[in-house]
NUKEVO-945171 format. One line per field, with one value per residue: residue in three letters; x, y, z of N, C-alpha, C in turn. Coordinates in steps of 0.001 Angstrom, whole numbers. Example, Ala and Ser with C-alpha at 12.3 -4.5 7.8 and 13.67 -1.06 7.14 Angstrom:
r <- (ALA_SER);
n.c1 <- (13190_12850);
n.c2 <- (-5690_-2250);
n.c3 <- (7800_7080);
ca.c1 <- (12300_13670);
ca.c2 <- (-4500_-1060);
ca.c3 <- (7800_7140);
c.c1 <- (13200_12900);
c.c2 <- (-3300_30);
c.c3 <- (7800_7870);
END
This chain:
r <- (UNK_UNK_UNK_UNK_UNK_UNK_UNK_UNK_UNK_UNK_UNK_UNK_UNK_UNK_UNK_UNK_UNK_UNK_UNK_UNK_UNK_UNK_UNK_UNK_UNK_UNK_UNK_UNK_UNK_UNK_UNK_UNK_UNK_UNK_UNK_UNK_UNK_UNK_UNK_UNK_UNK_UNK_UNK_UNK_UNK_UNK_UNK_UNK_UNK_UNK_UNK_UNK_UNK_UNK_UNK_UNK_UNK_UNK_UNK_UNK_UNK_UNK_UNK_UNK_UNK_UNK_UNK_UNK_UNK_UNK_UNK_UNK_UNK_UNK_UNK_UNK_UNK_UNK_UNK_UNK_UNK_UNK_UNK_UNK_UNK_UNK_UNK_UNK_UNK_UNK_UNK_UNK_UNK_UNK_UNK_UNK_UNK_UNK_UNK_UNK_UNK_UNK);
n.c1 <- (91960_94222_97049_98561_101977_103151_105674_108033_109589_112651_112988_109950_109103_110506_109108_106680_106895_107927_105524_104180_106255_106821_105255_103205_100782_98119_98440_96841_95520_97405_98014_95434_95725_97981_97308_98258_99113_97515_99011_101374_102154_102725_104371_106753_107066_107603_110097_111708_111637_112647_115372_115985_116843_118922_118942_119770_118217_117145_116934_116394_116481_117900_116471_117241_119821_122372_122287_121799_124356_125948_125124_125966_129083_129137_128373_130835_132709_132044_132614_135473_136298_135407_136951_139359_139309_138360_138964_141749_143709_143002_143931_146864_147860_147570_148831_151366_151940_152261_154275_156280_155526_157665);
n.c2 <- (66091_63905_61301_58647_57993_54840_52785_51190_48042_47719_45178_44247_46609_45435_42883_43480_45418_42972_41715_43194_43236_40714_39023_40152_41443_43647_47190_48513_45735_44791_46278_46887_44136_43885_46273_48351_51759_53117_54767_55117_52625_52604_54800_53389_51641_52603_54086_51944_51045_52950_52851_50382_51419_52527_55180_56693_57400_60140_61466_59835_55968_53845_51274_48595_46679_46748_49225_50403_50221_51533_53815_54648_54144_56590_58578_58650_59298_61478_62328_62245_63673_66662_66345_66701_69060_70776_70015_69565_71799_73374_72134_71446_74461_75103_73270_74800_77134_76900_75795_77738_79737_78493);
n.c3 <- (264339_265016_263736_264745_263746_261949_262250_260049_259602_257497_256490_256851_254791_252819_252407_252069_249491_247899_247449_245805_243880_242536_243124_241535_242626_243459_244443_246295_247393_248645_250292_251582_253113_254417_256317_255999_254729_251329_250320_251336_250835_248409_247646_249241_246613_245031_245470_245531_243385_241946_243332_242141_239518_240079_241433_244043_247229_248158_250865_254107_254724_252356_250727_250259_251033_249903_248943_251498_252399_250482_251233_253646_253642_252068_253898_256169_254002_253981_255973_256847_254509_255659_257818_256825_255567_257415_260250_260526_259439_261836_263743_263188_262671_265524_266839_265558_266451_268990_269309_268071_270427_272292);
ca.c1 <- (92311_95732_96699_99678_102428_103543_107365_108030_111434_112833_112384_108784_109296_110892_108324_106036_107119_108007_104310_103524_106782_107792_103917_101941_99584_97847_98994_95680_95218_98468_98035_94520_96257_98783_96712_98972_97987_98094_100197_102702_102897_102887_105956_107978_107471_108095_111373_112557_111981_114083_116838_116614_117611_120324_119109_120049_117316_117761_116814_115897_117768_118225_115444_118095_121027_123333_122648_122103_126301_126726_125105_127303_130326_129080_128803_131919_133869_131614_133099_136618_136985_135370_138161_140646_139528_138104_140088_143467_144314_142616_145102_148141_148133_147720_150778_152907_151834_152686_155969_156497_155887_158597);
ca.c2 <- (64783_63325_59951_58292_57280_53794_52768_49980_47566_47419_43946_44669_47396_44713_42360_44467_45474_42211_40874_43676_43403_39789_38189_40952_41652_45223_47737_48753_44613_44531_47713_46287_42717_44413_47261_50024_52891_52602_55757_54626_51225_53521_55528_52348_50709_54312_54428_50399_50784_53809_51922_49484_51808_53143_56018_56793_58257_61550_61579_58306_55181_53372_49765_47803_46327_47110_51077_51098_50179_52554_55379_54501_54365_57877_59112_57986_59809_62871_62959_62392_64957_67672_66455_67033_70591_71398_69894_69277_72647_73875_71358_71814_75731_75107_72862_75573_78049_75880_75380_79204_79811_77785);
ca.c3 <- (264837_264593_263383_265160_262339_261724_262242_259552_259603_256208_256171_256497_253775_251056_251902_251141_247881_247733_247086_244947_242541_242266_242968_240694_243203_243144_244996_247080_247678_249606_251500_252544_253596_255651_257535_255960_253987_249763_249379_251748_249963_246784_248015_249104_245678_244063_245993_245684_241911_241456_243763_241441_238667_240443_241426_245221_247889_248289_251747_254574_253861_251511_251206_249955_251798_249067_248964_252831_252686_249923_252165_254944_253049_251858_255366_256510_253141_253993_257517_256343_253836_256648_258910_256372_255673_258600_261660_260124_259285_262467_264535_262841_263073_266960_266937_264656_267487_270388_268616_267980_271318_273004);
c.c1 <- (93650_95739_98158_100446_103362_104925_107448_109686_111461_112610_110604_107956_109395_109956_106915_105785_107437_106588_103848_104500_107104_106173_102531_100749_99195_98054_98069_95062_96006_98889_96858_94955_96977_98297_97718_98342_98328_98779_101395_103180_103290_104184_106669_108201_108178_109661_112207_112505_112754_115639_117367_117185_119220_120271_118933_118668_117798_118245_115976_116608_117063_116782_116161_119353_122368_123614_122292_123948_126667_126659_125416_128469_129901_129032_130290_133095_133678_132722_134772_137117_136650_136192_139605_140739_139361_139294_141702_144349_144544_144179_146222_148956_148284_149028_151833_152670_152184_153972_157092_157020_157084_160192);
c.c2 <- (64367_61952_59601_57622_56234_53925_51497_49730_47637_46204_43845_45199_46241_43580_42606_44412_43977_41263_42088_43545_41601_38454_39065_41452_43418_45868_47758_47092_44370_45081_47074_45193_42929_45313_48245_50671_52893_53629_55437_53466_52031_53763_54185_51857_51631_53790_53169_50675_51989_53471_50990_49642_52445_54188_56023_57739_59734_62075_60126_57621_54389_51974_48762_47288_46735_48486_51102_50948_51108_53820_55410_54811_55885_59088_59327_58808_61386_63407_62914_63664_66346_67817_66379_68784_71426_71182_69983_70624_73300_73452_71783_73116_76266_74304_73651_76172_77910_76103_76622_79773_79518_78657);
c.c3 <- (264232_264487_263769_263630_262549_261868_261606_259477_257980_255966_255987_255196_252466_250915_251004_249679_247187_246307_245798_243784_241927_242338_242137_241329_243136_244658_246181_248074_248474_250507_252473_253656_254395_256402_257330_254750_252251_249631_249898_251088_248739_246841_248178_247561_245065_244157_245951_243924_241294_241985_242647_239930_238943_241437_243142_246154_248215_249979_252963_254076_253190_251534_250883_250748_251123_249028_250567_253228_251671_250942_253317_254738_252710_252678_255675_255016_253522_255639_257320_255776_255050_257373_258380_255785_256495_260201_261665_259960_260875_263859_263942_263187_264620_266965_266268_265475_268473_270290_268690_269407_272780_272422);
END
């Protein structure tokens, strides 16, 4: 038997963790109250309280608004530098060839 899987908003997500980090409530009490599952609440808090050391998701984004703009900005440098080693040379050597040719 298969079990269809949930799609939660991050807002959802920080309330969430919300009630369990900032109102003390237990973890399993706030999973019940919302109709989601305690390891998934587990994992979000897991993953909001290592954000809140610093430490970046490895993989999925970010629960924070602050590291979902870092891991944009980190996108966005990743695709840069590729298109400065990858396309730039690739282009250029077609325009010295073009050039040649004439």
């Amino acid at each position: 038997m298969t079990t269809k899987r949930g799609r939660y908003s991050q807002e959802f997500k920080l309330e969430a963790i919300k009630l369990v980090e900032d109102q003390g409530r237990k973890i399993p009490e706030v999973a019940n109250s919302l109709g989601i599952g305690k390891t998934t609440l587990e994992n979000w808090v897991y993953k909001y309280r290592k954000e809140q050391q610093g430490v970046m998701p490895s993989e999925g984004k970010a629960l924070t608004p602050e590291l979902r703009r870092i891991q944009e900005l980190e996108k966005h440098v990743r695709f840069f530098r590729s298109f400065k080693t990858e396309w730039m040379p690739k282009t250029a050597m077609t325009i010295l060839m073009r050039l040649g040719r004439q």
